[in-house]
SEDRENTI-192386 format. One record per residue (C-alpha): residue number from 1; chain; x, y, z. Coordinates in steps of 0.5 Angstrom, whole numbers, m for minus. Each point is the difference from the previous one (the first is absolute). Layout:
BEGIN
@nr: NUM | kette: A | x: X | y: Y | z: Z
...
//
This chain:
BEGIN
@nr: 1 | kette: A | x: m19 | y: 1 | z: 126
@nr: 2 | kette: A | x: 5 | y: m6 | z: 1
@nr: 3 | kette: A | x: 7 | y: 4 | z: m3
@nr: 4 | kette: A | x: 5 | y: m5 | z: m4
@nr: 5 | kette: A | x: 6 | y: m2 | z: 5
@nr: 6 | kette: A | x: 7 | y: 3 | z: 0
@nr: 7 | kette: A | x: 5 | y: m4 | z: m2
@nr: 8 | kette: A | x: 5 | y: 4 | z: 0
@nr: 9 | kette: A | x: m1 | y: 0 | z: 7
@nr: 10 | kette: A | x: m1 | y: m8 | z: 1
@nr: 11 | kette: A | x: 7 | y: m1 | z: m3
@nr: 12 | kette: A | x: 3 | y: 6 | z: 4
@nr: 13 | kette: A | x: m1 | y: m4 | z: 6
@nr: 14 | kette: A | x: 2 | y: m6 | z: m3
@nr: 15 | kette: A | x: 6 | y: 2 | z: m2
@nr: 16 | kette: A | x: 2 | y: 3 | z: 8
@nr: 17 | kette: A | x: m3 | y: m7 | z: 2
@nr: 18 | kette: A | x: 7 | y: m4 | z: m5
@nr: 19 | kette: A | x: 4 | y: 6 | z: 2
@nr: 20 | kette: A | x: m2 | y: 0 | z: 8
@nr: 21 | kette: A | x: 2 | y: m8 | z: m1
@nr: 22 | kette: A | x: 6 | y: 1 | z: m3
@nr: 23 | kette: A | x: 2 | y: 5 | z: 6
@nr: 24 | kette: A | x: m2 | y: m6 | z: 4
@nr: 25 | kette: A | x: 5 | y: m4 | z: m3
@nr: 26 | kette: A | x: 6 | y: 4 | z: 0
@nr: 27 | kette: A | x: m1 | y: 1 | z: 8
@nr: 28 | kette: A | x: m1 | y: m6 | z: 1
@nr: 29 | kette: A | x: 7 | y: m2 | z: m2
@nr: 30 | kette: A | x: 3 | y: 2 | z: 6
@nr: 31 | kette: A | x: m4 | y: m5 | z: 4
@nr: 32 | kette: A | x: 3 | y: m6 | z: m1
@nr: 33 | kette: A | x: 5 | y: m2 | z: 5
@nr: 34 | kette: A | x: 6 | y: m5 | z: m1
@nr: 35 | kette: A | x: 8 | y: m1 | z: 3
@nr: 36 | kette: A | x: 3 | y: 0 | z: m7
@nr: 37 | kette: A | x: m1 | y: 7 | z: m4
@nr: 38 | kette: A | x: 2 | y: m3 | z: m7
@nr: 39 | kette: A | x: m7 | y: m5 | z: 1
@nr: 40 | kette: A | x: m4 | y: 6 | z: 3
@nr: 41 | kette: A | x: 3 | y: 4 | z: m7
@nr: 42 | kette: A | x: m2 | y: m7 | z: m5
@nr: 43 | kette: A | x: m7 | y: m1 | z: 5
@nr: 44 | kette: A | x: m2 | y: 6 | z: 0
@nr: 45 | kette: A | x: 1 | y: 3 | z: m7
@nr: 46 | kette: A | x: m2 | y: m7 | z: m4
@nr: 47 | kette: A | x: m8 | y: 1 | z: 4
@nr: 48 | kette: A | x: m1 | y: 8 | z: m1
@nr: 49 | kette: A | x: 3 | y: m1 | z: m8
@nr: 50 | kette: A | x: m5 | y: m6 | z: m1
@nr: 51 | kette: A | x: m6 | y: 3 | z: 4
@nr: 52 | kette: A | x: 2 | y: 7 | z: m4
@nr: 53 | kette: A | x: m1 | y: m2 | z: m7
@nr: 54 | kette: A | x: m6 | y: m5 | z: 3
@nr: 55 | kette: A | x: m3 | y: 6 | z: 2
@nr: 56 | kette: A | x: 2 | y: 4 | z: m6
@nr: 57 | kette: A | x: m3 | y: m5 | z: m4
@nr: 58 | kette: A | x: m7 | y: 0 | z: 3
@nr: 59 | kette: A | x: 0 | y: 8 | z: m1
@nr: 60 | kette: A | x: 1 | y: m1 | z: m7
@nr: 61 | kette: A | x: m5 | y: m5 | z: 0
@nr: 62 | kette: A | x: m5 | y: 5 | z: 4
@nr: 63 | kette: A | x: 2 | y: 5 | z: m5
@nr: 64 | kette: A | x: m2 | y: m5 | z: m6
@nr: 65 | kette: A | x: m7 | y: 0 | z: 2
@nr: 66 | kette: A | x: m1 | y: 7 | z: 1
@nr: 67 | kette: A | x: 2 | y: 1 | z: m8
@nr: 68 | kette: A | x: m4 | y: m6 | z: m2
@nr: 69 | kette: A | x: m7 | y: 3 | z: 3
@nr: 70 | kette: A | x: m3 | y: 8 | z: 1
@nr: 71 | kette: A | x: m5 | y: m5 | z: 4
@nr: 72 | kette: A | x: 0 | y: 2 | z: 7
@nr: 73 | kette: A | x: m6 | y: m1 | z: 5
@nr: 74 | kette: A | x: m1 | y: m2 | z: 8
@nr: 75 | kette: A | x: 2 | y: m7 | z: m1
@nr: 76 | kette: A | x: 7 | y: 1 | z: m3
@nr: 77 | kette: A | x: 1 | y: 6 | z: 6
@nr: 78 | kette: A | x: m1 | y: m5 | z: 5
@nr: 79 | kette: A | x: 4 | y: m6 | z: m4
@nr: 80 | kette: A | x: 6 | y: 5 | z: m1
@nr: 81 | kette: A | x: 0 | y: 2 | z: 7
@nr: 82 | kette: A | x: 1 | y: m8 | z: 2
@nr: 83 | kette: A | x: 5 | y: m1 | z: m5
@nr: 84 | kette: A | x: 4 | y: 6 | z: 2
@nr: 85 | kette: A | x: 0 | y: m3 | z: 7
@nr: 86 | kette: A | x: 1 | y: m7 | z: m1
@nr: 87 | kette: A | x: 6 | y: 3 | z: m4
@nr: 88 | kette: A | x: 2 | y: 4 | z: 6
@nr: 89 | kette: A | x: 0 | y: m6 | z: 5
@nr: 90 | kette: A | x: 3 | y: m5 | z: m6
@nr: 91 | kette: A | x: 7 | y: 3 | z: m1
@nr: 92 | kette: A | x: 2 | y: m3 | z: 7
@nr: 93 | kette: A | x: m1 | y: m6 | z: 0
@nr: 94 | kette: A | x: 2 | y: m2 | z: m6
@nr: 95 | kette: A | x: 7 | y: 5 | z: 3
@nr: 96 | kette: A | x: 0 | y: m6 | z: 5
@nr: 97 | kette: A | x: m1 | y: m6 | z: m4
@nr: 98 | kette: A | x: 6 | y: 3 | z: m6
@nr: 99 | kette: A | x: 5 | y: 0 | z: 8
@nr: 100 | kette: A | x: m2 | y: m7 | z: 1
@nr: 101 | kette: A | x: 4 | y: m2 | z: m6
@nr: 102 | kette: A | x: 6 | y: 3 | z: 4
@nr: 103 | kette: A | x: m3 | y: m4 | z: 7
@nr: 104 | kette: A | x: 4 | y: m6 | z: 2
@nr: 105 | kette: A | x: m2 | y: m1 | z: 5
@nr: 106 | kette: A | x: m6 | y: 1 | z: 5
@nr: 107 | kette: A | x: m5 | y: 0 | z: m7
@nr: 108 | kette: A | x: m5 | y: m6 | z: 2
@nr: 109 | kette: A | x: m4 | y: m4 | z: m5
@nr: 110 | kette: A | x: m6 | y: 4 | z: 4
@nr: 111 | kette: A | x: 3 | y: 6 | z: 0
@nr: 112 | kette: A | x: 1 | y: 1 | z: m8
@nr: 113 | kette: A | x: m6 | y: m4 | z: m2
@nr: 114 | kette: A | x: m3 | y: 6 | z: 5
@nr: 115 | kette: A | x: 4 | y: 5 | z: m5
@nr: 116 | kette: A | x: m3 | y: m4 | z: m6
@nr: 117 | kette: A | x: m7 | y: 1 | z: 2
@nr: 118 | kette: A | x: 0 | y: 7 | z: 2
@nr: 119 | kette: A | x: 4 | y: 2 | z: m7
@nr: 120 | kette: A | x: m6 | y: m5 | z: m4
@nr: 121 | kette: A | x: m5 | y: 4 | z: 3
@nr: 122 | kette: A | x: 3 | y: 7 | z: m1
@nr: 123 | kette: A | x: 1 | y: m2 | z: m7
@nr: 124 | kette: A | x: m7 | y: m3 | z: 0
@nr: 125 | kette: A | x: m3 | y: 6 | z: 3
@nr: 126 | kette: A | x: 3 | y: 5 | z: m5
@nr: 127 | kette: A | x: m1 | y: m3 | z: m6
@nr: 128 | kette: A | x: m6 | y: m2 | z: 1
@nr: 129 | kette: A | x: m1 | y: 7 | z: 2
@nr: 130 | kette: A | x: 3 | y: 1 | z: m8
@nr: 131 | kette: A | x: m5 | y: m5 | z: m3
@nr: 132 | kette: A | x: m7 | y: 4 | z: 3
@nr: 133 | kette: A | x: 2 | y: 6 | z: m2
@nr: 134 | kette: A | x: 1 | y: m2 | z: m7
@nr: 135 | kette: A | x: m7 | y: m5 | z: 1
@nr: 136 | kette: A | x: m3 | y: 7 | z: 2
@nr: 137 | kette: A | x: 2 | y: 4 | z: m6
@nr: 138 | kette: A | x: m2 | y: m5 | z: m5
@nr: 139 | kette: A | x: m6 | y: 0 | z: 3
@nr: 140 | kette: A | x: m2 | y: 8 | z: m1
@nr: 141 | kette: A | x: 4 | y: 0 | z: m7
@nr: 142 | kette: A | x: m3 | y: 2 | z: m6
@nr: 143 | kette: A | x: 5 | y: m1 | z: m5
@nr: 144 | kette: A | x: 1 | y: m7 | z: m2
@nr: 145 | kette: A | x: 7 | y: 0 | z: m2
@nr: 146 | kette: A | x: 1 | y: 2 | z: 7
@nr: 147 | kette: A | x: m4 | y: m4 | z: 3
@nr: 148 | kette: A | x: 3 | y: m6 | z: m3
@nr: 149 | kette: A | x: 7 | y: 3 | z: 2
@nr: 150 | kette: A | x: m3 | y: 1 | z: 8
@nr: 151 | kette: A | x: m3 | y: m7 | z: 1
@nr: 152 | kette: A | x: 7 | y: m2 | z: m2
@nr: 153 | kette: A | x: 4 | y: 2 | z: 6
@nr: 154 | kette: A | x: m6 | y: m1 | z: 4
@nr: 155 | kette: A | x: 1 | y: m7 | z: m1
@nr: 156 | kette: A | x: 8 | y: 1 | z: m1
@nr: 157 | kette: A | x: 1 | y: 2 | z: 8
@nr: 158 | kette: A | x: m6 | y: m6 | z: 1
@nr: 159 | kette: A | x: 5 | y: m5 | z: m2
@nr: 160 | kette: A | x: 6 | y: 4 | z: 4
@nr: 161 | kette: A | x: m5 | y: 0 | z: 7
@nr: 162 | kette: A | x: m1 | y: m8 | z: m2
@nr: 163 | kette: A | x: 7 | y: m1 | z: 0
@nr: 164 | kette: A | x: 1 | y: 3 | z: 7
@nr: 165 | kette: A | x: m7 | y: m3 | z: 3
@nr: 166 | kette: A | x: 5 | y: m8 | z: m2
@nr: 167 | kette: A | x: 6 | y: 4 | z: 4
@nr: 168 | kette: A | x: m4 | y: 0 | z: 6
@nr: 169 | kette: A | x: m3 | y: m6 | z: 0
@nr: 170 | kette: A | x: 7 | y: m3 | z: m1
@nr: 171 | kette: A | x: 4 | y: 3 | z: 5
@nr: 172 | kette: A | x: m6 | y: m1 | z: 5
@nr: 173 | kette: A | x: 2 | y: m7 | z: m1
@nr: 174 | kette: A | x: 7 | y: 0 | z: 0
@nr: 175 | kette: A | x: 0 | y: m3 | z: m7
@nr: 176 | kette: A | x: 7 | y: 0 | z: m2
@nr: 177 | kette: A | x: 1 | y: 5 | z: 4
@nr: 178 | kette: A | x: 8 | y: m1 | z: 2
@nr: 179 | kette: A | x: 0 | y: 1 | z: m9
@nr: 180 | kette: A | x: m3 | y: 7 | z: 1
@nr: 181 | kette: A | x: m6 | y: m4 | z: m5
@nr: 182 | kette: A | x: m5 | y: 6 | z: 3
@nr: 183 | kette: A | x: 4 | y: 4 | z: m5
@nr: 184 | kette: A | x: 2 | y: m4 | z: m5
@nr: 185 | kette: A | x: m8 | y: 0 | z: m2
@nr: 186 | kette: A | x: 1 | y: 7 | z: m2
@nr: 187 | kette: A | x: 2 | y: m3 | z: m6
@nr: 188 | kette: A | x: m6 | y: m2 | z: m2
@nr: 189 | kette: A | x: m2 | y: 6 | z: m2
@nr: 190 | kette: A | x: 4 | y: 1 | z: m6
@nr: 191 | kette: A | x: m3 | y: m6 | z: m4
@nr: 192 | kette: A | x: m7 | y: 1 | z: 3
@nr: 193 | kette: A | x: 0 | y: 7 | z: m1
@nr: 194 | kette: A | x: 3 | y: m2 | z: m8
@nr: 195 | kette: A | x: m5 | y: m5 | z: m1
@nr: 196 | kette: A | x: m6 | y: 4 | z: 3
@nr: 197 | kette: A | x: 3 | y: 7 | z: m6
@nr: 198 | kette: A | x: m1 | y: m6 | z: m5
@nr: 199 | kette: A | x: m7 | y: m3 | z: 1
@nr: 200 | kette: A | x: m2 | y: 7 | z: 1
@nr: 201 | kette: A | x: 2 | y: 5 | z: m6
@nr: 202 | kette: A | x: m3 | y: m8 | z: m4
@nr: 203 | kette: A | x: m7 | y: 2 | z: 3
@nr: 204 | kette: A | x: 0 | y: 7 | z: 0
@nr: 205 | kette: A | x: 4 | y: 3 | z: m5
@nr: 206 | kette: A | x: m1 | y: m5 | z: m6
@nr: 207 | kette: A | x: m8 | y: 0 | z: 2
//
């Protein structure tokens, strides 16, 4: 007799998971080292509170689709369990990239390009993690309403992991990397995600 998951217990785990990287944040602080305490103080507090409210975002996101679905199955075990360690490991690099703004020297068109890559690819990672949770809900949901409101977000974070996928592949070639253009691509998601919103409730919520 196969018995249904305990998702209570899934989203136990994740939450210890968000709390244990926000530990790490914070122990990290300590870490940085430098010769004036004022840019360790402006350094080191500007990364842990961006990284912090990014982390808090991804909670809320993990959160959201817990709320949209009962589904749960092996597939979305095994899924949630990569996004929560890709999660893990994303917060320091993208806490290495914030410091780099503060870097006056010693920061390398190689070396940022480097961090720009490993910031795309955590990104890349987790949202794609997002969208094949959602795709995997939509496909073992019965309720039509809430099959629409599924496949939405499984192409929402479809868009946000194409976005980071063209981040890498600028900074893998130094593209407009002394102007941070890896970055400024991230903007993107805004209008592709509009003009996906738009195209989307035209088919499906007027069909």
């Amino acid at each position: 007799m196969i018995r249904p998951h305990n998702i209570g217990r899934i989203e136990a785990l994740s939450d210890a998971v968000f709390a244990f990287a926000a530990t790490l944040l914070v122990v990290s602080m300590g870490t940085d080292a430098s010769d004036s305490v004022i840019d360790i103080d402006v350094k080191v507090f500007a990364g842990f509170a961006i990284s912090f409210f990014v982390l808090l975002t991804f909670w809320f996101l993990h959160y959201n689709f817990f709320r949209r679905t009962t589904h749960m199955d092996n597939w979305i075990i095994a899924l949630n369990g990569v996004l929560l360690f890709v999660v893990l490991y994303y917060v320091f690099p993208l806490k290495s990239l914030i410091n780099s703004w503060f870097v006056t020297q010693g920061m390398t068109p190689d070396k940022l390009a480097g961090l720009f890559e490993l910031y795309g690819l955590g990104f890349a990672l987790i949202f794609l993690c997002f969208s094949l949770i959602y795709l995997r809900a939509y496909k073992k949901e019965i309720e039509l309403d809430d099959r629409w409101n599924l496949l939405f977000y499984a192409r929402h974070f479809a868009i946000f992991t194409g976005v980071g996928i063209i981040s890498i592949l600028t900074a893998y070639t130094q593209i407009g990397i002394n102007f941070g253009l890896p970055g400024i691509l991230y903007s993107l998601l805004g209008p592709f995600c509009a003009l996906h919103s738009y195209f989307f409730y035209k088919k499906y919520k007027t069909s």
